[in-house]
Each structure stands twice: as structure tokens, then as C-alpha cells.
CHARMM-style PDB file with segment names, atoms N, HN, CA, C and O in Angstrom:
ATOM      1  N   UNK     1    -130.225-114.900-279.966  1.00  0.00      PROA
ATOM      2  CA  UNK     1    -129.353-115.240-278.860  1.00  0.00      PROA
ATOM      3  C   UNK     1    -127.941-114.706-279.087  1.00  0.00      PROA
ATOM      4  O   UNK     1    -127.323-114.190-278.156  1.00  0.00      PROA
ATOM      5  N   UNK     2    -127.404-114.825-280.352  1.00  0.00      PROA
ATOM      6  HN  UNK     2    -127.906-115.244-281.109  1.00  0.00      PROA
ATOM      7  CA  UNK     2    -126.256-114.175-280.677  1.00  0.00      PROA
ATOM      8  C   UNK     2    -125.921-112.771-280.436  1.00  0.00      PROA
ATOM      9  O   UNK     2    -124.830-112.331-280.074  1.00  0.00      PROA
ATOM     10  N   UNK     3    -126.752-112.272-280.625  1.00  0.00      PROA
ATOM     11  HN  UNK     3    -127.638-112.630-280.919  1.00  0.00      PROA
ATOM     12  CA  UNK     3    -127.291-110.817-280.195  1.00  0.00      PROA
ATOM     13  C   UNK     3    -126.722-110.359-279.027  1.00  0.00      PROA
ATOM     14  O   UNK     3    -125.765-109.627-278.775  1.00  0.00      PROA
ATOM     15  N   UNK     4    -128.127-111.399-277.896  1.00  0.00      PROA
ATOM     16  HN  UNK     4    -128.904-111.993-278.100  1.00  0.00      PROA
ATOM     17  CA  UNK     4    -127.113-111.346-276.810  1.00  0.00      PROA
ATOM     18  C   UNK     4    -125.938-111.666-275.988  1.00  0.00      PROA
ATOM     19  O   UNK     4    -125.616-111.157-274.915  1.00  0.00      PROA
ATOM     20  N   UNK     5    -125.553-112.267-276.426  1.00  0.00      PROA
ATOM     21  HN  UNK     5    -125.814-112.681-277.298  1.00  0.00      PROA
ATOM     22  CA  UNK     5    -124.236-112.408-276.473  1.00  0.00      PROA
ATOM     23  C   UNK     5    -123.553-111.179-277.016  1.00  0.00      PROA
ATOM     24  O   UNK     5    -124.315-110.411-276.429  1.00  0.00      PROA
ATOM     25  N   UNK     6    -123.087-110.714-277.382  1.00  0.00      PROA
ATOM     26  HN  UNK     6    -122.468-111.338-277.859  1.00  0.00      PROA
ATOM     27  CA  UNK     6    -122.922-109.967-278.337  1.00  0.00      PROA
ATOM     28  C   UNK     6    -122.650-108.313-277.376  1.00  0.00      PROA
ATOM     29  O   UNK     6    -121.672-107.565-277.383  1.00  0.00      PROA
ATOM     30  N   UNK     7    -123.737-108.229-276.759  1.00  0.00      PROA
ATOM     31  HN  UNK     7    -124.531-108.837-276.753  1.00  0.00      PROA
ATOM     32  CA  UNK     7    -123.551-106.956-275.747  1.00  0.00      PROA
ATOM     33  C   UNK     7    -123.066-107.411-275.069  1.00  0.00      PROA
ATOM     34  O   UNK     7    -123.866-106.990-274.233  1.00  0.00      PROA
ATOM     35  N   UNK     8    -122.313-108.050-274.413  1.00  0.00      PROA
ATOM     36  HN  UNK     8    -121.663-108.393-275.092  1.00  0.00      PROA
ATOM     37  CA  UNK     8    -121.301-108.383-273.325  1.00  0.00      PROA
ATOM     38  C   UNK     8    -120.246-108.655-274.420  1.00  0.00      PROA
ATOM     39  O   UNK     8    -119.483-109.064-273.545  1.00  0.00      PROA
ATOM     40  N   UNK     9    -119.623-108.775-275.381  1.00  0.00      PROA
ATOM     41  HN  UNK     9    -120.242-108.443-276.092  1.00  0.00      PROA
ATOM     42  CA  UNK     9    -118.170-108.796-276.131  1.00  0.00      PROA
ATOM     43  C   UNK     9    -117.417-107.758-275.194  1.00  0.00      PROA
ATOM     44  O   UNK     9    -117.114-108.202-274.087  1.00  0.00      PROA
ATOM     45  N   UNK    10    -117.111-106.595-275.439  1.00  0.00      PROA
ATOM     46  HN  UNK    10    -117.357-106.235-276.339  1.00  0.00      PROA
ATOM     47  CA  UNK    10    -116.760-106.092-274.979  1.00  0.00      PROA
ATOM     48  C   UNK    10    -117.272-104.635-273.774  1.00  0.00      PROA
ATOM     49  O   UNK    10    -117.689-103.588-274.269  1.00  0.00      PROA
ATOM     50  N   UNK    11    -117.192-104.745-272.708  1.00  0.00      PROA
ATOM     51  HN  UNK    11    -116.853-105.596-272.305  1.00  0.00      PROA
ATOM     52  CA  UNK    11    -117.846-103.625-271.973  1.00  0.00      PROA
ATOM     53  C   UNK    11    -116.900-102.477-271.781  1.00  0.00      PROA
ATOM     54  O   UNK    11    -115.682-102.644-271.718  1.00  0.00      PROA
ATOM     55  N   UNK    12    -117.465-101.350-271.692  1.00  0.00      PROA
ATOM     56  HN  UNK    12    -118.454-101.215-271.743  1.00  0.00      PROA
ATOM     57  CA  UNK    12    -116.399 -99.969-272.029  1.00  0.00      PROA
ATOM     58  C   UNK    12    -115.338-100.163-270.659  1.00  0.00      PROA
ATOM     59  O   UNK    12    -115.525-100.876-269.673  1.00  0.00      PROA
ATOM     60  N   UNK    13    -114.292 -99.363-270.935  1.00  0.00      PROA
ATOM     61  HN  UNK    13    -114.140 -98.784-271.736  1.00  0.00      PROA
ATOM     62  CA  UNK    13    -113.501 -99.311-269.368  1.00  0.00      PROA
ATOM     63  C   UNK    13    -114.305 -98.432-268.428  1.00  0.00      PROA
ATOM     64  O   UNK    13    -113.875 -98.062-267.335  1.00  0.00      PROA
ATOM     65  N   UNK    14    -115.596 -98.093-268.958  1.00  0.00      PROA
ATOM     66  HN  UNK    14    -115.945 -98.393-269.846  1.00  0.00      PROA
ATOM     67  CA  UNK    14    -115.371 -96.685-268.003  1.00  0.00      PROA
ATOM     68  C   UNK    14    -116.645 -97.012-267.062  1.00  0.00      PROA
ATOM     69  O   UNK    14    -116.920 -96.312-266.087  1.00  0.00      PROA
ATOM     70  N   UNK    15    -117.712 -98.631-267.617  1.00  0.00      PROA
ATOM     71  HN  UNK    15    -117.488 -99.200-268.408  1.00  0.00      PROA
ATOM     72  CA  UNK    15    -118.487 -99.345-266.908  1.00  0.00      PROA
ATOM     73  C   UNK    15    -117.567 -99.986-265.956  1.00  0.00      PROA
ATOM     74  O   UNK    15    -117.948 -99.910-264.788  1.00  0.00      PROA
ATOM     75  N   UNK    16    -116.550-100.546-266.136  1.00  0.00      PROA
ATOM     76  HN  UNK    16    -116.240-100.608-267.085  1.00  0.00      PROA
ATOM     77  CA  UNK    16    -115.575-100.921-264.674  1.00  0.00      PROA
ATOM     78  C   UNK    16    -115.493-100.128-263.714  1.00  0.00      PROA
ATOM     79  O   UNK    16    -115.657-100.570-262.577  1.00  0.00      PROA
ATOM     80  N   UNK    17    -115.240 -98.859-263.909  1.00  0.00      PROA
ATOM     81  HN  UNK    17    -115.108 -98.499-264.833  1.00  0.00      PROA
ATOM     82  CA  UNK    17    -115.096 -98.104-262.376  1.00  0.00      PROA
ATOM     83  C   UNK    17    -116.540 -97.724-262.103  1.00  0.00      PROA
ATOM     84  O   UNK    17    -116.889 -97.508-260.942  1.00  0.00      PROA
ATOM     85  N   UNK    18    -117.336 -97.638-263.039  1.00  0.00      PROA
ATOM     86  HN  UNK    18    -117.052 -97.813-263.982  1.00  0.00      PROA
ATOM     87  CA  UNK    18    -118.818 -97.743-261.857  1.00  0.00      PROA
ATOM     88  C   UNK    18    -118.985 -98.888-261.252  1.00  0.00      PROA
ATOM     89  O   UNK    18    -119.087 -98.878-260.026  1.00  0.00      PROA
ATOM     90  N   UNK    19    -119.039 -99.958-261.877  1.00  0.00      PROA
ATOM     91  HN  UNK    19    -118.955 -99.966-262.873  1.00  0.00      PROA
ATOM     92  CA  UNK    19    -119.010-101.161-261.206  1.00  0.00      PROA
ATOM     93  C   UNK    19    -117.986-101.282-259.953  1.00  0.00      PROA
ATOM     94  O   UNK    19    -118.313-102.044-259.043  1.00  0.00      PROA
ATOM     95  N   UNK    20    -117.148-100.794-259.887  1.00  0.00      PROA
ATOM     96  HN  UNK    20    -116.881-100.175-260.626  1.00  0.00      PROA
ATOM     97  CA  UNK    20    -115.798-100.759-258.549  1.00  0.00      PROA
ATOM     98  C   UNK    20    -116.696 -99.726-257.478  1.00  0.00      PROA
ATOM     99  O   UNK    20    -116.500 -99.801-256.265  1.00  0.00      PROA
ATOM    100  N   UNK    21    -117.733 -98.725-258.086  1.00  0.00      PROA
ATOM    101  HN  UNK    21    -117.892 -98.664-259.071  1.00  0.00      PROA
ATOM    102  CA  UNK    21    -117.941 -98.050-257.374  1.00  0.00      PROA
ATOM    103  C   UNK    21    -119.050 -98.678-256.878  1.00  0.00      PROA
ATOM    104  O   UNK    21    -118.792 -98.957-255.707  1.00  0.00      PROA
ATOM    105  N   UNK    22    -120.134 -99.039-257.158  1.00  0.00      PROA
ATOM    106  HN  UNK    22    -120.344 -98.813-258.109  1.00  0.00      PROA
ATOM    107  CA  UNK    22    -121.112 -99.625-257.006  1.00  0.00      PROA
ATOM    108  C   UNK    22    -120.950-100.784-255.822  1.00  0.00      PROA
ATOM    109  O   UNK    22    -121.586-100.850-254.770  1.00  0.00      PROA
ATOM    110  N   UNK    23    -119.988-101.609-256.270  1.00  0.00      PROA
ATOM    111  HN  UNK    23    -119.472-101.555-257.125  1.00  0.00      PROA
ATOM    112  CA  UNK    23    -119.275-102.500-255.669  1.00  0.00      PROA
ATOM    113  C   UNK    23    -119.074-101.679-253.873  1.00  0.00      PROA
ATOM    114  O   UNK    23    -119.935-101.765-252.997  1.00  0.00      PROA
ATOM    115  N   UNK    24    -118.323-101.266-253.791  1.00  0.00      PROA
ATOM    116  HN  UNK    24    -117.624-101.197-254.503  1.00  0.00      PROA
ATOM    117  CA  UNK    24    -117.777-100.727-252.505  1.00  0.00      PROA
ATOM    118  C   UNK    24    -118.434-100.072-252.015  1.00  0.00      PROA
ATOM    119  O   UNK    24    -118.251-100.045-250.798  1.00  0.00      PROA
ATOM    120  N   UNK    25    -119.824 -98.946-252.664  1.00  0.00      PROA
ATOM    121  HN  UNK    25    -119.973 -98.968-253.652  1.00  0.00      PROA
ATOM    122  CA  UNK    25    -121.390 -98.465-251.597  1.00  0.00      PROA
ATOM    123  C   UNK    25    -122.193 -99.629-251.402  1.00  0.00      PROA
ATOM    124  O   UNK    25    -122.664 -99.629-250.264  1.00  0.00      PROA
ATOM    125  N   UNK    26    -122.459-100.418-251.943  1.00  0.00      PROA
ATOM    126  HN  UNK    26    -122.077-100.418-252.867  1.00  0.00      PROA
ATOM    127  CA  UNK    26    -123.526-101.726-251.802  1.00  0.00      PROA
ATOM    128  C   UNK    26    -122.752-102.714-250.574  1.00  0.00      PROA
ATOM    129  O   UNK    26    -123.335-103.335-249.686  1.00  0.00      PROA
ATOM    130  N   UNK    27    -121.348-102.652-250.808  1.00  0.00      PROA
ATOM    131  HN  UNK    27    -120.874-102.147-251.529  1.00  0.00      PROA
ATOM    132  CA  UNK    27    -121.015-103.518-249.864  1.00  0.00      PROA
ATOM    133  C   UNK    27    -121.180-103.009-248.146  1.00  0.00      PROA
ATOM    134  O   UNK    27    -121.733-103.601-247.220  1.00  0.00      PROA
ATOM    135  N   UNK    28    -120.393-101.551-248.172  1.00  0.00      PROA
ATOM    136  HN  UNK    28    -119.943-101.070-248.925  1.00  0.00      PROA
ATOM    137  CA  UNK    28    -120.540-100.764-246.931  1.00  0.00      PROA
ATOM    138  C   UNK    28    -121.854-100.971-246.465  1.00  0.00      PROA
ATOM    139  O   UNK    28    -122.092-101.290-245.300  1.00  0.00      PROA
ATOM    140  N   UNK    29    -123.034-100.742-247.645  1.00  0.00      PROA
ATOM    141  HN  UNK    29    -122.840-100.483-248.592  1.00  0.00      PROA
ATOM    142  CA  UNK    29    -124.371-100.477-247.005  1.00  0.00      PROA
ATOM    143  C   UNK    29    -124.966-101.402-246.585  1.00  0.00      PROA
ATOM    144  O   UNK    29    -125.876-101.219-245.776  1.00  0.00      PROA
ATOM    145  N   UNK    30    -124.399-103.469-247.293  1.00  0.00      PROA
ATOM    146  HN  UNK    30    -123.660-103.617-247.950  1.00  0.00      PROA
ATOM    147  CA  UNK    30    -124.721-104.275-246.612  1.00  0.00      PROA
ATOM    148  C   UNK    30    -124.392-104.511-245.372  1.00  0.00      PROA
ATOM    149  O   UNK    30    -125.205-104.895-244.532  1.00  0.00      PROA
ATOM    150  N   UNK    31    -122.661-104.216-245.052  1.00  0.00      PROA
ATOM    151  HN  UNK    31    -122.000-103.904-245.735  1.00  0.00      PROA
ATOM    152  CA  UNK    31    -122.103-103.906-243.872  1.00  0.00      PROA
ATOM    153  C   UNK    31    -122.984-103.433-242.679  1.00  0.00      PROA
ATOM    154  O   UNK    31    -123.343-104.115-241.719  1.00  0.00      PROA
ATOM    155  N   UNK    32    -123.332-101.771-243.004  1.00  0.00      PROA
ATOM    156  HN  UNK    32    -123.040-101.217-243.784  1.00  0.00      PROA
ATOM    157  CA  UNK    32    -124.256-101.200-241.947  1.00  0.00      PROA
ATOM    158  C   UNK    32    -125.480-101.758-242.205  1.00  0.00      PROA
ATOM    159  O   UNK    32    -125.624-102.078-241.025  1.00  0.00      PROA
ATOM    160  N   UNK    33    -126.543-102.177-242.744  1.00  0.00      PROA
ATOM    161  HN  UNK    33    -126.426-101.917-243.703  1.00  0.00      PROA
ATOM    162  CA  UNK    33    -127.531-103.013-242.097  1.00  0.00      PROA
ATOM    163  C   UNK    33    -127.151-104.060-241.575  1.00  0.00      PROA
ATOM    164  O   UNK    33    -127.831-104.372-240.597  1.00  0.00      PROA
ATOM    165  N   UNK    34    -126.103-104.937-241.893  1.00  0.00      PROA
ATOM    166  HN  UNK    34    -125.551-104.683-242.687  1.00  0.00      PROA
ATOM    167  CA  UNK    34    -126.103-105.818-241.254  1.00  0.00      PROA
ATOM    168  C   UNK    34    -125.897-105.719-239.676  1.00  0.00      PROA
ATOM    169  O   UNK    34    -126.608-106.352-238.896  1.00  0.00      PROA
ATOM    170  N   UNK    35    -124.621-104.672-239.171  1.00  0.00      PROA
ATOM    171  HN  UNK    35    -124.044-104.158-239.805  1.00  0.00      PROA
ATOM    172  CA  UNK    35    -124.492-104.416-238.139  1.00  0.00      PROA
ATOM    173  C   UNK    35    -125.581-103.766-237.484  1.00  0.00      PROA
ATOM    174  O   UNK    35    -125.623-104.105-236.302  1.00  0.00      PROA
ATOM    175  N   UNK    36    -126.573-102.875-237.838  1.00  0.00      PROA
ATOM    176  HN  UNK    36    -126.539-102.599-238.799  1.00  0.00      PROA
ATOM    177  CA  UNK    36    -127.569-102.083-237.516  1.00  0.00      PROA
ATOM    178  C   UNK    36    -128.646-102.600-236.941  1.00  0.00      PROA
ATOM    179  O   UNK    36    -129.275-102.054-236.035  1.00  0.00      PROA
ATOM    180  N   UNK    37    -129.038-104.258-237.720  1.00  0.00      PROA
ATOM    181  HN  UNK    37    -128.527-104.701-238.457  1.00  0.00      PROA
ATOM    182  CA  UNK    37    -130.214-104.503-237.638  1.00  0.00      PROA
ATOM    183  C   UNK    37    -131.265-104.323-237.556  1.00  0.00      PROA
ATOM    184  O   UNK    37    -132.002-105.116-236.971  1.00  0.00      PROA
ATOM    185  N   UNK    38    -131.832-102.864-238.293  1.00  0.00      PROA
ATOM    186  HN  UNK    38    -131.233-102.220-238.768  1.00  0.00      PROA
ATOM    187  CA  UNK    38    -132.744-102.066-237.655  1.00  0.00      PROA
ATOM    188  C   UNK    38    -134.634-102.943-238.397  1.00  0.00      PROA
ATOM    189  O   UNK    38    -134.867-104.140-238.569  1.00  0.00      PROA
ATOM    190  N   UNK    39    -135.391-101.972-238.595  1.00  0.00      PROA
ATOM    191  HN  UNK    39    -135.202-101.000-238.454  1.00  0.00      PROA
ATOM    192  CA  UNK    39    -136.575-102.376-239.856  1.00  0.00      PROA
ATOM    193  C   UNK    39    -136.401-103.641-240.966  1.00  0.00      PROA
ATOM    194  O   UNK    39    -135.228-103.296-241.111  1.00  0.00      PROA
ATOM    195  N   UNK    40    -136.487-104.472-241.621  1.00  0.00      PROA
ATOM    196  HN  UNK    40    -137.440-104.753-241.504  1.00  0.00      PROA
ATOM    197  CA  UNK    40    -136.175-105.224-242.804  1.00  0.00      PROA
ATOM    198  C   UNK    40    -135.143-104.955-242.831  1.00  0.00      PROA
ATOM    199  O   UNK    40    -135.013-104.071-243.678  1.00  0.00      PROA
ATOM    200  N   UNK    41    -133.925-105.274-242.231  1.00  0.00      PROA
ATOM    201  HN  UNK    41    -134.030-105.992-241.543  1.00  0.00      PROA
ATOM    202  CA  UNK    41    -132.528-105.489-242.455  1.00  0.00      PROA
ATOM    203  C   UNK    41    -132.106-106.910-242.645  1.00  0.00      PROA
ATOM    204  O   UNK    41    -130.893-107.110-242.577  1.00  0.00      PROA
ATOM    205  N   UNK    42    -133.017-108.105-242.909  1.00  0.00      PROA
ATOM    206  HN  UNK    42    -134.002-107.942-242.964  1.00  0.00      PROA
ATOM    207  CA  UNK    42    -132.748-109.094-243.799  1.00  0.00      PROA
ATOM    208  C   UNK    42    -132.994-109.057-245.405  1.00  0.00      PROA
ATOM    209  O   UNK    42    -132.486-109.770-246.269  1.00  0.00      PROA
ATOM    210  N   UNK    43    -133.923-108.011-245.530  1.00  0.00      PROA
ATOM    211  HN  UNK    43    -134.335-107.431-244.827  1.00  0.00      PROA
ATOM    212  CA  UNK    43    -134.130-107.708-246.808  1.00  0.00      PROA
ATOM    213  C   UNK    43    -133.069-106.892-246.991  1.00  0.00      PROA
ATOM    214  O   UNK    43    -132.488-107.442-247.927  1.00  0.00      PROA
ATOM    215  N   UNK    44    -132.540-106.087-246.746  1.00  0.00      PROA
ATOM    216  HN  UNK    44    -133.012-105.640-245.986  1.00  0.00      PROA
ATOM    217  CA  UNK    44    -131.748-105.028-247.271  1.00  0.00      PROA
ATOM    218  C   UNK    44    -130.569-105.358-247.029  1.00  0.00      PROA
ATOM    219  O   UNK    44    -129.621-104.629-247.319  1.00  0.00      PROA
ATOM    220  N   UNK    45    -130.407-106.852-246.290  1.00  0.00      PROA
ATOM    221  HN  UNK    45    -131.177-107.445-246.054  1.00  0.00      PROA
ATOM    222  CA  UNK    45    -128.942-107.336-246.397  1.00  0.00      PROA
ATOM    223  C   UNK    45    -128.812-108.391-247.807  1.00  0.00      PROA
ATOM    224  O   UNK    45    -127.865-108.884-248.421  1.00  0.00      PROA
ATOM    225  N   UNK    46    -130.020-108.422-247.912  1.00  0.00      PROA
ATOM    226  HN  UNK    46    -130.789-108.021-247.413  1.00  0.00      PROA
ATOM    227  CA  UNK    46    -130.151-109.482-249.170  1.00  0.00      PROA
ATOM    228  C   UNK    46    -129.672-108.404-250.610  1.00  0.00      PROA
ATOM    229  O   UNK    46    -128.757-108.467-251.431  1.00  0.00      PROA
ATOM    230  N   UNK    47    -130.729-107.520-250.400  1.00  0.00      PROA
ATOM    231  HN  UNK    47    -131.472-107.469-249.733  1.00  0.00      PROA
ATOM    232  CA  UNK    47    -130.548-106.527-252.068  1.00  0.00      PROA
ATOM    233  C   UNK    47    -129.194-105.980-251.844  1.00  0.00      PROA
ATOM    234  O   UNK    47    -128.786-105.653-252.959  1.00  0.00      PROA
ATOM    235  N   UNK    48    -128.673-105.830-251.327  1.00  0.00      PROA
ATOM    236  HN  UNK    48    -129.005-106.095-250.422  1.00  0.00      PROA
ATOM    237  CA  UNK    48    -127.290-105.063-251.160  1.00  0.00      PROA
ATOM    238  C   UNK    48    -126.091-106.209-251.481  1.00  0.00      PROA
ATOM    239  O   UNK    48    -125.228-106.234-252.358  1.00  0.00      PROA
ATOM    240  N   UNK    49    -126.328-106.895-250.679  1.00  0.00      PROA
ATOM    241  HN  UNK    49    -127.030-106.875-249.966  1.00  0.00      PROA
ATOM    242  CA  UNK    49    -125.348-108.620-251.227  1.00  0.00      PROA
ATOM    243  C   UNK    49    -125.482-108.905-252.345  1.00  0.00      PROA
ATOM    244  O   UNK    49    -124.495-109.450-252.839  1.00  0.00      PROA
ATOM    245  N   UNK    50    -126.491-108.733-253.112  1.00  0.00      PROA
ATOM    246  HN  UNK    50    -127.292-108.290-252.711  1.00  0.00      PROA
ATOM    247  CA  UNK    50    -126.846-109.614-254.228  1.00  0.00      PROA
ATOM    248  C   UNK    50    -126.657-108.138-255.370  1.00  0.00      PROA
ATOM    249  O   UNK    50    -126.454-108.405-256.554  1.00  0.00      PROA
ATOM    250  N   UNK    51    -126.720-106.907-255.024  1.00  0.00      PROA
ATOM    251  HN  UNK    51    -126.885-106.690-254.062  1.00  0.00      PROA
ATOM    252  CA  UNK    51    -125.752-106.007-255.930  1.00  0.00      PROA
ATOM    253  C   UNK    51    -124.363-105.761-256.085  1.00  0.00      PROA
ATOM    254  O   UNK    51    -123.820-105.246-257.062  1.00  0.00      PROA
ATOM    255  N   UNK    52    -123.662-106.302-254.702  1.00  0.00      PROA
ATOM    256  HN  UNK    52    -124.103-106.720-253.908  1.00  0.00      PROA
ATOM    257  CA  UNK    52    -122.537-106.159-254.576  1.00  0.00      PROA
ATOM    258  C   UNK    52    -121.675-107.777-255.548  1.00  0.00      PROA
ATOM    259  O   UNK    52    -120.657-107.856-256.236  1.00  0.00      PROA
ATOM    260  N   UNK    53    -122.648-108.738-255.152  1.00  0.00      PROA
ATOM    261  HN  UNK    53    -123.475-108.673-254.593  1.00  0.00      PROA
ATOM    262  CA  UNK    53    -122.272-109.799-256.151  1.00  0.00      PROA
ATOM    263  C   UNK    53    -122.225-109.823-257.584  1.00  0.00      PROA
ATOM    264  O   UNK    53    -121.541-110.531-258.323  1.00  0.00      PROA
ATOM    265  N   UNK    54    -123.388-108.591-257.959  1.00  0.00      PROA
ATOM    266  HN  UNK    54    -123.944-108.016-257.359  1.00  0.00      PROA
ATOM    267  CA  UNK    54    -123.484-108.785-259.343  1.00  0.00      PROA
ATOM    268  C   UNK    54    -122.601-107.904-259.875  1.00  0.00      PROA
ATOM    269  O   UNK    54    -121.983-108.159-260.908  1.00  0.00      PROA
ATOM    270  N   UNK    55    -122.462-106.743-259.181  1.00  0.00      PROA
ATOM    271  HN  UNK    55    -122.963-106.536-258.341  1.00  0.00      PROA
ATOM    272  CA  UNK    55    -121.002-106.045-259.556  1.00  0.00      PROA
ATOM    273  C   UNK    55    -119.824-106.291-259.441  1.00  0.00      PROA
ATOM    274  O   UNK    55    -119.006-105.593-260.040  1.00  0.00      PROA
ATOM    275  N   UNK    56    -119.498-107.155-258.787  1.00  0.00      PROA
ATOM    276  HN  UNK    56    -120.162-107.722-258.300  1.00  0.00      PROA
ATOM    277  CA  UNK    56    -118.438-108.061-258.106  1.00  0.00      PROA
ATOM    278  C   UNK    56    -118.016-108.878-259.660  1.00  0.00      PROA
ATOM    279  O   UNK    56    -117.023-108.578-260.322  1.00  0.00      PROA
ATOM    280  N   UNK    57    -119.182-110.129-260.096  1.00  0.00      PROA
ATOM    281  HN  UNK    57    -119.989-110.372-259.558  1.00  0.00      PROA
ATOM    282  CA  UNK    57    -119.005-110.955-261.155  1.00  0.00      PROA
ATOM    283  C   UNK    57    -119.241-110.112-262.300  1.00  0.00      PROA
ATOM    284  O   UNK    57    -119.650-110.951-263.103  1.00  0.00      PROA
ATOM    285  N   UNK    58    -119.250-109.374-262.706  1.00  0.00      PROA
ATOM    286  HN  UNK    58    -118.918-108.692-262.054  1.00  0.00      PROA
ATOM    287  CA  UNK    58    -119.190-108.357-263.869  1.00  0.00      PROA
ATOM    288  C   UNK    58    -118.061-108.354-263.772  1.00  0.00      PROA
ATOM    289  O   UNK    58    -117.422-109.149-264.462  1.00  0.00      PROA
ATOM    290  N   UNK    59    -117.264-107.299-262.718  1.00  0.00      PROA
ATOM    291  HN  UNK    59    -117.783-106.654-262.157  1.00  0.00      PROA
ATOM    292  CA  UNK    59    -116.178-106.615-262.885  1.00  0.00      PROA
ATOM    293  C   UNK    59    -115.303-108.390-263.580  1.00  0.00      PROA
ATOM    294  O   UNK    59    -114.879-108.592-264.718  1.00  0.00      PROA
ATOM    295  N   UNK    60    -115.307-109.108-262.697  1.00  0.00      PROA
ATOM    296  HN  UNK    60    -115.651-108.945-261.772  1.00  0.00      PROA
ATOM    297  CA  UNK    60    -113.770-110.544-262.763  1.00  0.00      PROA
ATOM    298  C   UNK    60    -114.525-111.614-264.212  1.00  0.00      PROA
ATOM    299  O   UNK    60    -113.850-112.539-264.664  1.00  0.00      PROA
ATOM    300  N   UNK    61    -115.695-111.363-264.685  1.00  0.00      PROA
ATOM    301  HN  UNK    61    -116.244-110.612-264.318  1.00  0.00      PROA
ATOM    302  CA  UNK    61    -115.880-111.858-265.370  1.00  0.00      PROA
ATOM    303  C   UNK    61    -116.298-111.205-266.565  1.00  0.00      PROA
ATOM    304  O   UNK    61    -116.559-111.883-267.559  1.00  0.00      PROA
ATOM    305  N   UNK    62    -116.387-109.991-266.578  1.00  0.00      PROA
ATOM    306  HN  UNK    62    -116.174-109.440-265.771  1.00  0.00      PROA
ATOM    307  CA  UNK    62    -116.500-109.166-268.087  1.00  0.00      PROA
ATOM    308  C   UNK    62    -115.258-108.828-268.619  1.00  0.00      PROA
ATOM    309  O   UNK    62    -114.221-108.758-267.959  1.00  0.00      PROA
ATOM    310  N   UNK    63    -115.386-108.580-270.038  1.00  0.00      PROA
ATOM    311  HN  UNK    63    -116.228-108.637-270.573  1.00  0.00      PROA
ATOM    312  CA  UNK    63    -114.524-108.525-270.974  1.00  0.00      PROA
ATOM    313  C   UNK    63    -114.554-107.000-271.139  1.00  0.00      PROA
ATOM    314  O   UNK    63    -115.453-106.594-271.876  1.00  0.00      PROA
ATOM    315  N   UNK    64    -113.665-105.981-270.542  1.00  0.00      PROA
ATOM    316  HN  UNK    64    -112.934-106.311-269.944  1.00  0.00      PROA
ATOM    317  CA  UNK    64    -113.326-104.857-270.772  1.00  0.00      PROA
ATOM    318  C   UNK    64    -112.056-104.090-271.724  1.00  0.00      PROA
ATOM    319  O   UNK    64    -110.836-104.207-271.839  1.00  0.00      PROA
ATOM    320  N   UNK    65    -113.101-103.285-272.285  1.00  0.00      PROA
ATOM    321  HN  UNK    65    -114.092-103.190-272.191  1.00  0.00      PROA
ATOM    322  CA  UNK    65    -112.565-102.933-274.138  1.00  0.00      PROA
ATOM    323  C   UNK    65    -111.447-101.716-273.306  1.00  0.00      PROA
ATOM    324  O   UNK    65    -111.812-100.805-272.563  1.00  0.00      PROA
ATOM    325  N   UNK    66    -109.899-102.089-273.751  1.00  0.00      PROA
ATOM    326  HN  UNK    66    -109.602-102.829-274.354  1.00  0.00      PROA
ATOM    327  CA  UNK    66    -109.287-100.981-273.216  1.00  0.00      PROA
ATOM    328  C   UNK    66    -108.154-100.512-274.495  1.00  0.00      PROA
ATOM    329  O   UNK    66    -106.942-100.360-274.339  1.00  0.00      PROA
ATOM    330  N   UNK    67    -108.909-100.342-275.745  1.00  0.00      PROA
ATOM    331  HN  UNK    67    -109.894-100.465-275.871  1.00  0.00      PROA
ATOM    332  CA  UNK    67    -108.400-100.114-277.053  1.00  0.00      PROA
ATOM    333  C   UNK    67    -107.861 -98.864-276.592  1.00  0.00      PROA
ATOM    334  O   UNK    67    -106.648 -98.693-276.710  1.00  0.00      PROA
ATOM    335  N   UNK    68    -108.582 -97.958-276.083  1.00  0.00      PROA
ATOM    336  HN  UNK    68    -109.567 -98.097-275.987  1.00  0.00      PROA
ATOM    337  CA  UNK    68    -107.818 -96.550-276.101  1.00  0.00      PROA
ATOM    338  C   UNK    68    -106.720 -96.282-275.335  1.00  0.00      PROA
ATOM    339  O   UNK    68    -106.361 -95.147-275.021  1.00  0.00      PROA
ATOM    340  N   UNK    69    -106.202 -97.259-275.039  1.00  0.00      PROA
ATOM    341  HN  UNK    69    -106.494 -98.181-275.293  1.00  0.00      PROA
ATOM    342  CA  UNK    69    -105.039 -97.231-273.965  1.00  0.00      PROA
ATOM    343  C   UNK    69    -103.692 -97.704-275.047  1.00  0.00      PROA
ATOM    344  O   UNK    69    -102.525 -97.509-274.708  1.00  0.00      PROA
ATOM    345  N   UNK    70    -103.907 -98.073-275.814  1.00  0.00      PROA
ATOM    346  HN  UNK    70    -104.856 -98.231-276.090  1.00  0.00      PROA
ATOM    347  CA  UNK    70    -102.906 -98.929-277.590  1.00  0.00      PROA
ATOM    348  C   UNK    70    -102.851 -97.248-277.990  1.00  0.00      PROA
ATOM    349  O   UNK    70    -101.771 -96.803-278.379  1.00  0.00      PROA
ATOM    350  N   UNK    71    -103.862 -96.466-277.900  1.00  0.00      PROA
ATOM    351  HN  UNK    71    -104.740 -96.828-277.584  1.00  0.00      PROA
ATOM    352  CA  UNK    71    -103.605 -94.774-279.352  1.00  0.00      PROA
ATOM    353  C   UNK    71    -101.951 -94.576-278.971  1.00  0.00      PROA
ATOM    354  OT1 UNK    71    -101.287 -93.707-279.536  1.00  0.00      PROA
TER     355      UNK     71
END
């Protein structure tokens, strides 16, 4: 268990801006299905919400290593 723990100590800076990025296509794309309503657009408002959340609570709740910014 320590272990895991352990991979979340610190996450690189450079997983933050994917996550920012990730963040802001998942959200748009929940956006347009939602407005779209087209085929399974309750499903695809669901997987898109629920990526945009998990990138969302990463970004405000991970611990990002920004040592190389101290050289």
C-alpha cells in the first residue's frame, strides 16, 4: 500500500499541462454532446464528465514536483 501511495508523492510538472489539456477537450466535448444530443449522448456526456473530473481532481489535488524551476 505504501507503494501506492508513493506514485502519487510527487507528479512531474509536465503531467499538469496534459491534464489542463485533457481537462479543456473532455470538457468542450461534454459541452457538444450535451448540446447535440445526438446517438448515446447520455453516455458520452457521462465518459466525458467523469474525465474531465478526474483531470480536474488530479490537477487541484496532486502534488506537482517543480524542482527544476529552484536550478
Amino acid at each position: 500500500m505504501n507503494q501506492f501511495a508513493n506514485s502519487f508523492a510527487a507528479i512531474p510538472s509536465w503531467v499538469g499541462v496534459i491534464l489542463l489539456i485533457l481537462f479543456v477537450v473532455s470538457g468542450r466535448l461534454f459541452k457538444d454532446a450535451w448540446k447535440g444530443q445526438g446517438a448515446m449522448w447520455k453516455l458520452r456526456c457521462w465518459v466525458f464528465g467523469l474525465i474531465a473530473f478526474a483531470s480536474f481532481a488530479m490537477m487541484v489535488f496532486g502534488v506537482f514536483d517543480f524542482s527544476w524551476a529552484s536550478r
